[in-house]
C-alpha positions in Angstrom: 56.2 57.8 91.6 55.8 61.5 90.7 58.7 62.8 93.0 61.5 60.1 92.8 60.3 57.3 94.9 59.8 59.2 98.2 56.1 58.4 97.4 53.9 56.1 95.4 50.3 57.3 93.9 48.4 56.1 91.2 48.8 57.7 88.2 47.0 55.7 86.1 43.8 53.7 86.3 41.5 52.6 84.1 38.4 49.9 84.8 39.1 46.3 83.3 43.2 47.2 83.1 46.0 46.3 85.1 49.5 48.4 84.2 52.4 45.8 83.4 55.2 48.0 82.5 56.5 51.4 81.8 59.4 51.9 79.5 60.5 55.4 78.8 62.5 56.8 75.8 66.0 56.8 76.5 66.9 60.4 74.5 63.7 62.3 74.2 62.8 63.4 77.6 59.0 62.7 78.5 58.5 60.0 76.5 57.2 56.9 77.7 54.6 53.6 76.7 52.3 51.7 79.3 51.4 48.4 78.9 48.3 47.1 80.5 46.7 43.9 80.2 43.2 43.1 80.7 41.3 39.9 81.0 41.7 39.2 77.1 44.8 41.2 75.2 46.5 44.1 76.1 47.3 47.8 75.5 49.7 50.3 74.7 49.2 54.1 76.4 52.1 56.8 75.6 53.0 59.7 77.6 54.8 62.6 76.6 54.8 64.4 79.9 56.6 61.2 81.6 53.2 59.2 82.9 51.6 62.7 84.1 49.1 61.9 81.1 48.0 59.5 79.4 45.2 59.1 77.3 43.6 56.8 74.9 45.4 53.8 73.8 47.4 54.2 70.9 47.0 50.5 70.2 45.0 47.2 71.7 46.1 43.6 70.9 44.5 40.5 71.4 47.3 38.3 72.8 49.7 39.4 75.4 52.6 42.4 75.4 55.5 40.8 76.9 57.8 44.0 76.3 59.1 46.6 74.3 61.8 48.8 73.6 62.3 52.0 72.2 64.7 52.7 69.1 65.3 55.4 66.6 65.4 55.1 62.8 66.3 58.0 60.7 65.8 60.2 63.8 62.6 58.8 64.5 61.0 57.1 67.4 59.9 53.9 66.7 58.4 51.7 69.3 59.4 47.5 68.9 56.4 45.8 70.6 57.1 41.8 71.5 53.7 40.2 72.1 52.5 36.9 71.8 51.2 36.7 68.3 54.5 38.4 67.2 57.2 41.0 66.5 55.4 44.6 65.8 56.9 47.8 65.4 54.8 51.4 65.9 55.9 54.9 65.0 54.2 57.5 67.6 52.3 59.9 65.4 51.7 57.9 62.3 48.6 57.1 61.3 49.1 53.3 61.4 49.0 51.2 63.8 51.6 48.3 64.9 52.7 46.8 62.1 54.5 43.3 62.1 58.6 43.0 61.6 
């Protein structure tokens, strides 16, 4: 929803993808991750206009993403990614990708 739940539109759609979950950051306004799966893994989209964008995937798995949750280390946003190969952990803006815990 774009306007507080008085209506519903599609905000994101991609072919082959089918949006899971949203999680947003709880301090730093705007920032969210999708989780879509698709027939075979999974991937992560972020949005730092709260879902008004969202881009390329800023990761793809093989297994499942059963959740995530945002935290902050040292001031930074880390993302903690549960999927069903493993624990992973993602820092927005790095120039790595998930990394296991």
């Amino acid at each position: 929803t774009l306007d507080n739940g008085e209506s519903w539109s599609v905000v994101f759609a991609q072919d082959g993808l089918r949006p899971t979950f949203v999680r947003r950051h709880p301090s730093i306004p705007g920032l969210a991750v999708l989780a879509a799966a698709k027939a075979k893994g999974a991937s992560l989209f972020l949005s730092r206009d709260l879902g008004e964008n969202w881009g390329e995937p800023v990761a793809k798995f093989s297994g499942d993403v059963l959740d995530t949750a945002w935290v902050d280390r040292s001031g930074i946003p880390t993302l903690l990614i549960a999927t069903s190969e493993g624990l992973r952990q993602f820092i927005p803006g790095s120039d790595s990708g998930p990394s296991p815990l």
